[in-house]
N, C-alpha and C positions, 0 to 999 in steps of 0.2 A: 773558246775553241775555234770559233769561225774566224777569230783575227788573227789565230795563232796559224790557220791553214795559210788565209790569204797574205800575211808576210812572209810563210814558208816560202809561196809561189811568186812573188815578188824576188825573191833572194834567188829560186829557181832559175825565172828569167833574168837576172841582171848579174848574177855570177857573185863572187865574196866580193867584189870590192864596192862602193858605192860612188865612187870619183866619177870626174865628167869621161865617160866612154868613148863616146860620138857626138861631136859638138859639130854643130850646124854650119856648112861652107860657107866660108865668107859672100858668096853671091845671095845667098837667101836671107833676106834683112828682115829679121825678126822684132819687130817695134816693141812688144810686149816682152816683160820677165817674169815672171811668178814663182814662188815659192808653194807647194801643198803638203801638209801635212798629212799622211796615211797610216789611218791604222794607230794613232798615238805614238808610230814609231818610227816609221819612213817617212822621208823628205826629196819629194819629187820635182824638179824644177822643168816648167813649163813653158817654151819661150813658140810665141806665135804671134801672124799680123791678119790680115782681112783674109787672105789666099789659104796659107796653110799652118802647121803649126810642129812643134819638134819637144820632145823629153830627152832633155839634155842628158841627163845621170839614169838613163836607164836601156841597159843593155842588150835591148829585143833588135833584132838588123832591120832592117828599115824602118826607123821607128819616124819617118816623117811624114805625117798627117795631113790631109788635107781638106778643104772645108765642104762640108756638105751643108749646103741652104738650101737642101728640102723638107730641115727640121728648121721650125720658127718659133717650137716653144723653148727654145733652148739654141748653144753655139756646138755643132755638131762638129767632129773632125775624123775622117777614119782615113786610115791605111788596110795592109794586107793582112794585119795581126791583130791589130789595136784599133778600137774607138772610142772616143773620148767625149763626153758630154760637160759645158759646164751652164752654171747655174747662178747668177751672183758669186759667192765663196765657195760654192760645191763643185768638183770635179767630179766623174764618173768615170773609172776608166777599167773599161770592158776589154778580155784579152780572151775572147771565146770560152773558157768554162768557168770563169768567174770573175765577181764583177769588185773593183780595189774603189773605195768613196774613200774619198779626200777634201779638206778644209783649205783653205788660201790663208798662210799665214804672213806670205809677201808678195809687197809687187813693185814693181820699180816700172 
């Protein structure tokens, strides 16, 4: 039930389609790419570098992140909607009333 909410709410905020929405301006040079798995059934792509960080395929409007190094036990990132924790292969990504855990299934 609880994964069946949180893909509901996934699909809520990113609309029917899953394509790249809002892909990052050419000026913001993203060195990182990641792939996350969510849920056993969404597939999140994660692109960030030291500054800040951006979710490619996912349809929230300002979904670009930026680094917060007041957290050390972890790579912290928030914006106005979203914050996002990662962990070795675990992502956290908090969107105010619940919270979507994700696996890295790539990374370029």
């Amino acid at each position: 039930m609880l994964k069946s909410l949180q893909l509901a709410l996934v699909v809520l905020l990113a609309g029917s389609s899953w394509q790249p929405l809002r892909a990052a301006p050419w000026w913001e040079d993203y060195g990182e790419k990641e792939n996350y798995l969510c849920s056993n059934e969404v597939v999140l792509q994660l692109r960030r570098n030291e500054h800040q960080a951006s979710i490619e395929n996912f349809a929230a409007p300002n979904n670009t992140l930026f680094r917060d190094r007041t957290v050390t036990t972890a790579e912290r990132y928030a914006g106005t909607r979203l914050t996002l924790e990662l962990r070795n292969d675990k992502l956290d990504l908090d969107y105010g009333w619940s919270t979507l855990q994700c696996k890295r299934v790539w990374k370029s």
